[in-house]
C-alpha positions as CSV (number, residue, x, y, z in Angstrom):
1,X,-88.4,-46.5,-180.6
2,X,-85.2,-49.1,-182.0
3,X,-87.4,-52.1,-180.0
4,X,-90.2,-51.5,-181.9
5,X,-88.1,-51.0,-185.3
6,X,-86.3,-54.2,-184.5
7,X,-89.0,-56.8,-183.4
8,X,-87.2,-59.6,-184.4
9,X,-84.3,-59.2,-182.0
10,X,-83.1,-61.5,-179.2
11,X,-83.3,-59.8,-176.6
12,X,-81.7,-61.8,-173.9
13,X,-78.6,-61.0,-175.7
14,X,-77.0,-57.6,-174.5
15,X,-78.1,-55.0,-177.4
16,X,-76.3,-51.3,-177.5
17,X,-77.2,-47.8,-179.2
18,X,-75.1,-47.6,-181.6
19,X,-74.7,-44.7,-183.6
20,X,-74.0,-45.6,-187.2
21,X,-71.7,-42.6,-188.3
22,X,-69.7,-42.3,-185.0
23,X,-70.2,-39.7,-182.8
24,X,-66.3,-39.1,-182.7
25,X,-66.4,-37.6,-186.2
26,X,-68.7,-34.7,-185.4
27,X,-66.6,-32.4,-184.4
28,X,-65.8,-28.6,-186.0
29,X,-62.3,-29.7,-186.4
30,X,-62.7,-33.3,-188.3
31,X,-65.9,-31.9,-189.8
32,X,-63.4,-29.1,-191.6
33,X,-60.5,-31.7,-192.0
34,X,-63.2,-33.3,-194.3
35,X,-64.3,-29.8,-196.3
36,X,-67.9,-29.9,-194.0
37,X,-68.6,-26.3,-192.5
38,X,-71.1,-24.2,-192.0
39,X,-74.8,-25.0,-192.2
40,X,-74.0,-28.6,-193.2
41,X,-71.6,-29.0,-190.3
42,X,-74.2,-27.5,-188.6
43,X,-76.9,-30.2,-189.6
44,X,-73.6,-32.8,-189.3
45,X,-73.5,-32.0,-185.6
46,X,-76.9,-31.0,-184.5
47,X,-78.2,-35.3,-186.1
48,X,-75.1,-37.2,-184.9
49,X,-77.6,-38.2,-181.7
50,X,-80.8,-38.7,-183.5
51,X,-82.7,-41.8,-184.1
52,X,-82.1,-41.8,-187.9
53,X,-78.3,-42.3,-186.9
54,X,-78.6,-45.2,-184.4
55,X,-79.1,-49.0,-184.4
56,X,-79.1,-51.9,-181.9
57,X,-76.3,-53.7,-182.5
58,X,-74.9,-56.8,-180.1
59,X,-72.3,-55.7,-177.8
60,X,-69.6,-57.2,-179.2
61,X,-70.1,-56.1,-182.6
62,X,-70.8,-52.5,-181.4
63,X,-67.0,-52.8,-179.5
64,X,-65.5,-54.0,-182.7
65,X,-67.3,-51.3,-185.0
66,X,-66.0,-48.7,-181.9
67,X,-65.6,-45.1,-183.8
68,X,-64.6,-47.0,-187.2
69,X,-66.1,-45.3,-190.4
70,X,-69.4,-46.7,-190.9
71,X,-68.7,-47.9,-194.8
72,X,-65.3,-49.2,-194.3
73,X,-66.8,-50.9,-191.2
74,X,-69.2,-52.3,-193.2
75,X,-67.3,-53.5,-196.1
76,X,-64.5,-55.1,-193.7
77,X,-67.5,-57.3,-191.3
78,X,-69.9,-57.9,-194.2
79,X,-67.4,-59.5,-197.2
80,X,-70.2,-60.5,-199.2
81,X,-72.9,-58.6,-201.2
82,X,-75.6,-61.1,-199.7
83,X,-74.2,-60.5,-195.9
84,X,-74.1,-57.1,-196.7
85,X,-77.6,-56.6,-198.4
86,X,-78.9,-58.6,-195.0
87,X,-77.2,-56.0,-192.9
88,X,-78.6,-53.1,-194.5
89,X,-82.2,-54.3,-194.7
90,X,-82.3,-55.6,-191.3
91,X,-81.3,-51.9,-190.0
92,X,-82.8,-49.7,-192.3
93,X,-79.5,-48.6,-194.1
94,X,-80.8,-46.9,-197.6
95,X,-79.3,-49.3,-200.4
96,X,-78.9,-46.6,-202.8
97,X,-76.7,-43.5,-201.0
98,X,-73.1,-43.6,-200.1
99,X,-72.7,-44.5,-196.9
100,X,-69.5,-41.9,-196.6
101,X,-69.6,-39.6,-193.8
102,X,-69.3,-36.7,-196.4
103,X,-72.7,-37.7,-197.5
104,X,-74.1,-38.1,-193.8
105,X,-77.4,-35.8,-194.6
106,X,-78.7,-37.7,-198.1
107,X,-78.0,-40.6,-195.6
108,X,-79.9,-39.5,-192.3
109,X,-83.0,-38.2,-194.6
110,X,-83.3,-41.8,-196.2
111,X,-82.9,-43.7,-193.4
112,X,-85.4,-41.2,-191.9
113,X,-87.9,-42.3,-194.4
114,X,-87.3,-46.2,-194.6
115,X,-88.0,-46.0,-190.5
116,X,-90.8,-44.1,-190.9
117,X,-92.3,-46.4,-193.3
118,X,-91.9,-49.2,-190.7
119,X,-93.3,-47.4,-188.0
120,X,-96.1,-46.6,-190.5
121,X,-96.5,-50.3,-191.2
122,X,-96.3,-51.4,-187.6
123,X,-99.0,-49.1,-186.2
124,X,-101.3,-50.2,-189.3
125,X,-100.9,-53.3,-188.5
126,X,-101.7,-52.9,-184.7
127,X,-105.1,-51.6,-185.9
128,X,-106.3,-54.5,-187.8
């Protein structure tokens, strides 16, 4: 499903699933650390694996992001608001939610919906 979202990619270059919030984070414990319980832990941990929480990033990158926290991440690779902008079109990363962990299910359900309209697009296209 990320090949056909990312059609534009190289790839002869090595690509990796990368999971944008890191999978580290979704725990019980760091979840509570943060104030997340209950049903929204529940949602936190049940989505840390699901397509609206991935991306193909090159493997370098990917070992530099590691278990860093998406936003900081982010913020530190991409120093400009143009680099930045590029990054989150080119992966689908809603441009209007904070990209905190805290706020992980406003994120997952927008992303949801920016893929979805690609996949929409691509398969329209493919019929014409």
């Amino acid at each position: 499903m990320l090949a056909l979202l990312y059609p534009t990619l190289d790839y002869r270059n090595t690509f990796h699933v990368d999971h944008i919030h890191p999978r580290s984070q979704f725990t019980k414990a760091r979840l509570a650390k943060r104030g997340i319980t209950g049903e929204d832990a529940w949602f936190f941990m049940e989505n840390v694996d699901a397509l609206p929480n991935l991306q193909l990033l090159e493997g370098i990158p990917n070992q530099e992001k590691s278990d860093s926290d998406f936003d900081a991440w982010l913020r530190e690779t991409y120093k400009t608001k143009a680099t930045r902008d590029a990054f989150t079109d080119r992966n689908y990363i809603p441009d209007d939610v904070d990209l905190e962990l805290d706020n992980f299910r406003e994120f997952f359900d927008e992303r949801k919906q920016k893929m979805l309209g690609a996949l929409i697009k691509l398969l329209k296209l493919e019929q014409e």
